[in-house]
N, C-alpha and C positions, 0 to 999 in steps of 0.2 A: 405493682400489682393492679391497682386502681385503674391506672392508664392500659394497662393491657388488656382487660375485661370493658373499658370502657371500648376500647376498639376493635373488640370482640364482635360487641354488639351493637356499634357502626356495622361492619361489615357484616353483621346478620340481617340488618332492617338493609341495607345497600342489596344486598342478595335475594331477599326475599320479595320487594318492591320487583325486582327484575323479573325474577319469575312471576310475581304474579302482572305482570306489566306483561307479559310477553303473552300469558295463557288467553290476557282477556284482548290481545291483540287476533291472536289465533278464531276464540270463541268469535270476533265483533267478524270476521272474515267468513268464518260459515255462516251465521247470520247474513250476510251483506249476500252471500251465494245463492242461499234459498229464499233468498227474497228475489233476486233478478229473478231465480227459474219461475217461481211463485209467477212474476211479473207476466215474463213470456209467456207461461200457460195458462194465465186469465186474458192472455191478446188472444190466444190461438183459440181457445173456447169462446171467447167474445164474437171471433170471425166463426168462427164453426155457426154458433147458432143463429148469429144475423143469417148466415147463408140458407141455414136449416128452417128458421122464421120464414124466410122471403121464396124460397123454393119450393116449399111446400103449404102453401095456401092456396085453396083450390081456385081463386079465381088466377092467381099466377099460372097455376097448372094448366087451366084451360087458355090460358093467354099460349104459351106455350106450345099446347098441341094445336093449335088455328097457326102457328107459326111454323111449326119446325114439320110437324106430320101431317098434316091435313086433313086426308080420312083413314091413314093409318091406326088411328086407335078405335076403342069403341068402349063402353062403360059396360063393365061385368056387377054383376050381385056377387054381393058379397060369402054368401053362402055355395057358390057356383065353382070358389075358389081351392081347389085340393093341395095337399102337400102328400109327396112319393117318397117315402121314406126307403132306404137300403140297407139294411143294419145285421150281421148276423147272415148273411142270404138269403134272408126273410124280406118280402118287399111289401111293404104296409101303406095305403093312402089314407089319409087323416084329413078329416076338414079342417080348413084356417078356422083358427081361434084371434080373436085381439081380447087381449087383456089389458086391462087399463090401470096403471099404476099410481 
C-alpha cells in the first residue's frame, strides 16, 4: 500500500511539474510576442516622429518651399483660415481653432 501511494504521488508531482512547465512555457511566449510588437511600434513611432520633428520646423519648411514651389505659396493669417462644415444639410463655416494640448 505504501509503495503504491508512494507512486501515486511520483506521478502527481511528474504531472503536475508538466503542466505547470508547459502553462509558463505558453505564458514566457506571449510575453516574448508582445514585446517584439511592443518593439516594432516604438521603431515605427521613433520613425514617425523623427520624420514629424524634421518636416515640420519652419525653417525646413521654408527650405522646402524655395525648393520644391517657388512662388507657389504665400503665408496666410492665421485667423483668415475657415473650416466649411456639411453635416445634416446644413453647411456651417467656423473659424480654425488650435488648441494646444
Amino acid at each position: 500500500m505504501k509503495k503504491f501511494s508512494l507512486a501515486v504521488v511520483i506521478f502527481f508531482l511528474v504531472l503536475s511539474t508538466a503542466i505547470i512547465k508547459n502553462t509558463t512555457k505558453q505564458i514566457e511566449d506571449e510575453i516574448f510576442t508582445a514585446k517584439e510588437n511592443i518593439r516594432i511600434l516604438n521603431s515605427e513611432f521613433e520613425n514617425a516622429s523623427l520624420e514629424y520633428d524634421y518636416l515640420s520646423s519652419a525653417e525646413r519648411l521654408l527650405e522646402y518651399q524655395s525648393q520644391y514651389f517657388e512662388y507657389e505659396l504665400i503665408q496666410k493669417n492665421m485667423n483668415d483660415i475657415k473650416i466649411y462644415n456639411i453635416s445634416d444639410d446644413i453647411n456651417k463655416i467656423q473659424n480654425f481653432k488650435i488648441i494646444k494640448e
